[in-house]
C-alpha positions in Angstrom: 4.2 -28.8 -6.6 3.2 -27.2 -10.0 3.6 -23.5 -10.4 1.9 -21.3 -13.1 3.1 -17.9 -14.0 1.5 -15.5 -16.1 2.6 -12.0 -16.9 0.3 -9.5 -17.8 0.4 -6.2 -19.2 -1.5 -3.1 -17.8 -1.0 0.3 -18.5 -0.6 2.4 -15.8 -4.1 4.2 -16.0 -5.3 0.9 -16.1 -3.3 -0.4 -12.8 -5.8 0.8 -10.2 -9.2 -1.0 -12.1 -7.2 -4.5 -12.5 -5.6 -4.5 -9.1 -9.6 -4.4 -8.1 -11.3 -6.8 -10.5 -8.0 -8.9 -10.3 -8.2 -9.6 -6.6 -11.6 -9.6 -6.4 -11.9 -12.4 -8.9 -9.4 -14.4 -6.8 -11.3 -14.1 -4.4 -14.5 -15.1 -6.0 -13.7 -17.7 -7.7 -10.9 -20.1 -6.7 -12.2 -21.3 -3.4 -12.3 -25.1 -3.3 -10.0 -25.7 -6.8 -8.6 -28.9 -6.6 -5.2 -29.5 -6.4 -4.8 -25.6 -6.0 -3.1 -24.4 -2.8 -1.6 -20.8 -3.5 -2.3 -18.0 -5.7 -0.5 -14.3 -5.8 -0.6 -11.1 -8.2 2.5 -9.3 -7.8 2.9 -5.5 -8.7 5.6 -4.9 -10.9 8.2 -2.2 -9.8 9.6 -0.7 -12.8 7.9 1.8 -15.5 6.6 -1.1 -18.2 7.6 -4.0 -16.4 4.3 -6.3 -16.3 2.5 -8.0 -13.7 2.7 -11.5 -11.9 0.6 -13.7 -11.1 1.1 -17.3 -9.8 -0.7 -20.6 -9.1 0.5 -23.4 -6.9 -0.8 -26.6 -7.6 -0.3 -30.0 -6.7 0.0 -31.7 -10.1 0.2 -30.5 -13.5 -3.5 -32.3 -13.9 -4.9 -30.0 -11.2 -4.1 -27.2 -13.2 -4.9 -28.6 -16.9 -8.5 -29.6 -14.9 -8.8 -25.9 -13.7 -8.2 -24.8 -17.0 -11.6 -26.7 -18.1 -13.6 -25.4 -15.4 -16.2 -23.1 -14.5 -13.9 -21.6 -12.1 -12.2 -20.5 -14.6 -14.5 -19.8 -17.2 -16.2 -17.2 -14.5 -12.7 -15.7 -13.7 -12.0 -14.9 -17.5 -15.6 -13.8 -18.6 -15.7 -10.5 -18.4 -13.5 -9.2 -22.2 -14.1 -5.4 -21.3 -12.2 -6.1 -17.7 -8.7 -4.7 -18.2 -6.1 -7.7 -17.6 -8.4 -10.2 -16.8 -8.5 -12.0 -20.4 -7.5 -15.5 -20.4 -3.7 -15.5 -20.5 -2.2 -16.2 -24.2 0.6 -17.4 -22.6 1.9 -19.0 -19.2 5.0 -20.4 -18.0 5.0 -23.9 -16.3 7.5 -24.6 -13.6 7.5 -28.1 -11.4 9.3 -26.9 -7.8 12.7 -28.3 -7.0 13.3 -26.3 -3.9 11.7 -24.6 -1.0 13.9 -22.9 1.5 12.4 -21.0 4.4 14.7 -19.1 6.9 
């Protein structure tokens, strides 16, 4: 399993509009991604602290092919759309573990 995370800044005024567009656009536009099997957006907790939003692929390819795609051209077109630029930065992680109780 390959897991992308992303955090991404919104100021609080701003929360409410990218919760929308944010969850919409998952929903819009990642149907049928190969390789992709999980996607969340996390609200941070604490004054400033930024959102989080993950991706589980299977391989590190899935996502690198996703990131060349049209799914993902359409979930980062819109500049004016607060958060929903393409990320600058992402952190890659390959899963070790996966304990349910």
């Amino acid at each position: 399993m390959f897991i992308v995370t992303n955090r991404i800044p919104v100021p609080a005024e701003g929360a409410e509009a990218f919760e929308k567009v944010f969850v919409e656009s998952m929903n819009t536009t990642l149907a049928g991604v190969p390789g992709l099997h999980r996607t969340t957006l996390q609200r941070p907790v604490g004054d400033d602290a930024p959102y989080v939003s993950t991706m589980e692929f299977d391989t590190r390819d899935d996502f690198f092919a996703w990131l060349k795609s049209d799914s993902f051209r359409a979930a980062h077109s819109d500049p004016d759309a607060p958060g929903m630029q393409a990320p600058s930065a992402i952190e890659q992680h390959v899963l070790i573990a996966d304990v349910r109780v």
